[in-house]
N, C-alpha and C positions, 0 to 999 in steps of 0.2 A: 757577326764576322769576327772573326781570332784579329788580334793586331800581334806580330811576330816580331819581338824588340832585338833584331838581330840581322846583320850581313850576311851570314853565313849561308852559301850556296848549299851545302851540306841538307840545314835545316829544313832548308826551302824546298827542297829534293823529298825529303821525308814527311814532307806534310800535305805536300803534293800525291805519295806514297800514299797517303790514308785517305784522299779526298776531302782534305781540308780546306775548308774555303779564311783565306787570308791574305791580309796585305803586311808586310813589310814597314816597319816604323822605326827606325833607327837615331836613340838621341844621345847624345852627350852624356857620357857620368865617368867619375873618377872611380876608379874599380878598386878594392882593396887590393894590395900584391902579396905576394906568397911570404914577403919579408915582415909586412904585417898580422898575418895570419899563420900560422904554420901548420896548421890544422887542415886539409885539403875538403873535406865534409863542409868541414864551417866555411869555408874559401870560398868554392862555388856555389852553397847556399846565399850567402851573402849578398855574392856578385849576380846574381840569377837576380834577388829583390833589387837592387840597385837597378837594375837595367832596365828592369821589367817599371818601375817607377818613373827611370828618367823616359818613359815612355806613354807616359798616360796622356792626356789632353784633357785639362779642367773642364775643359767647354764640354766634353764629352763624356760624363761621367759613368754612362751606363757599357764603355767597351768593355773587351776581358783583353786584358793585355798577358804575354807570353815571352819571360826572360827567361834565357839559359846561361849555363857558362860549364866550359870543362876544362880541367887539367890534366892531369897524368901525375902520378905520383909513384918516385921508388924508393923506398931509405926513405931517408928523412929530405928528401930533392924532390921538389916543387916542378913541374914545368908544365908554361905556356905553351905559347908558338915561341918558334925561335924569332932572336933576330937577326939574325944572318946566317950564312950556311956551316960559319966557323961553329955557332952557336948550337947549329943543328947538327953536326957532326957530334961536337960533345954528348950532346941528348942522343942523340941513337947509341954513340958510343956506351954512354952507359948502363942502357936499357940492353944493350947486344948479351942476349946468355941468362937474363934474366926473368922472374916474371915482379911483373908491374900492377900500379893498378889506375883505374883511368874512372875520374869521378865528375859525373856532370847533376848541375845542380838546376834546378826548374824551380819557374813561380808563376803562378797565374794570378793577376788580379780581374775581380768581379766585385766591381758596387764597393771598393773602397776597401776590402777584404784580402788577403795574402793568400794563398793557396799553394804550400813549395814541399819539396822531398826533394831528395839526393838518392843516387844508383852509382853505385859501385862496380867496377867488371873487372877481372883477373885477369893479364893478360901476360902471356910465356913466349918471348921472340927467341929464336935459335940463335947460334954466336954467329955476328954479321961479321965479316973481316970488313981490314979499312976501304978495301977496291971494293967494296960491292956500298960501304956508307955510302962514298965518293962517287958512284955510278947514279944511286938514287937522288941523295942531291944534287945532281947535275941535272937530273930530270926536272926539279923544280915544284915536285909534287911536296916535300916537307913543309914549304912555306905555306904559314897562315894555318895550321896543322899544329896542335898541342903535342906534343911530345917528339913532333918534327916527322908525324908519319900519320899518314891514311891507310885502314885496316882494310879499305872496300877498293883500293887501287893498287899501285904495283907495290907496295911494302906487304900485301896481304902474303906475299913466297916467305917473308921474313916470319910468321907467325907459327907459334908450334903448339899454341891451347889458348885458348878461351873458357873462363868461367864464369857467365854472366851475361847481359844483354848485348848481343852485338850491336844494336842500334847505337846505345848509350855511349861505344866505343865511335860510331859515325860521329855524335854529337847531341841526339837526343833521344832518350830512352822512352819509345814510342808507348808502352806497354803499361809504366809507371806516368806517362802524360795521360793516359785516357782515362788510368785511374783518378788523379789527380781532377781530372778534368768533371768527370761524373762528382765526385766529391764538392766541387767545388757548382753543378749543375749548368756545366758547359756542356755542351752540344758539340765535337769537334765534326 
């Protein structure tokens, strides 16, 4: 059985999606921030091992544990999830007319072993004016959402291209875990 180092309903959704049998194991770890790293590849690689570590159980040595992490990257601007709607207004705002790109980093441990890749997607939102940001955050859908927007709910009208796994834009890039996964001789 997968141990899933992650809260994220998203995830949980998509692994549910492929008949993944796993439980949810969420622990503590300090994550590197975008102000320590500036590098978005190395960002969520990093953070992906961290999580997926503060996740293991010594007593348990033979699970395969599964960390993720994603951010969004434009220019040289880093972002998470917001924190708060001011925060998430700027983030749309400056994604609005642009294309972005959105990097989620994966690790799998098996028997004490690392197992991680990174997936990159392109992604080109049309210009949102300020009433249409301000309508979506009021919806409440940006929060807890890296770049302050879900590709797979109401911000998908905001989207003009995609080049690259939509999954990876959900949160985890299904296609590149199974790889991963077989490489690593998991069974998902």
């Amino acid at each position: 059985m997968l141990i899933l180092a992650s809260a994220s309903p998203r995830r949980r959704e998509l692994l549910t999606q492929i008949n993944c049998n796993f439980v949810c194991r969420v622990a503590d770890c300090t994550e590197i921030s975008p102000a320590q790293e500036k590098n978005p590849a190395k960002l969520v690689k990093q953070n992906a091992i961290l999580k997926a570590l503060a996740a293991v159980d010594s007593d348990k040595p033979d699970e395969i544990i599964l960390g993720a992490d994603t951010v969004v990257a434009c220019g040289s601007q880093i972002y998470g999830k917001p924190k708060d709607d001011a925060d998430a207004f700027s983030m749309l705002k400056s994604l609005s007319g642009r294309t972005h790109q959105v990097y989620t980093g994966i690790a799998l441990i098996r028997g004490g072993e690392i197992f991680h890749d990174v997936v990159a997607t392109d992604i080109t939102m049309k210009e949102i004016s300020d009433e249409e940001i301000n309508r979506y955050i009021a919806s409440g859908e940006p929060r807890g959402k890296a770049g302050a927007y879900a590709i797979q709910g109401l911000a998908s009208v905001f989207i003009k291209k995609i080049n690259g796994c939509y999954f990876n834009v959900v949160g985890l890039p299904l296609s590149a875990l199974y790889d991963l996964a077989k490489k690593a001789d998991v069974s998902l």
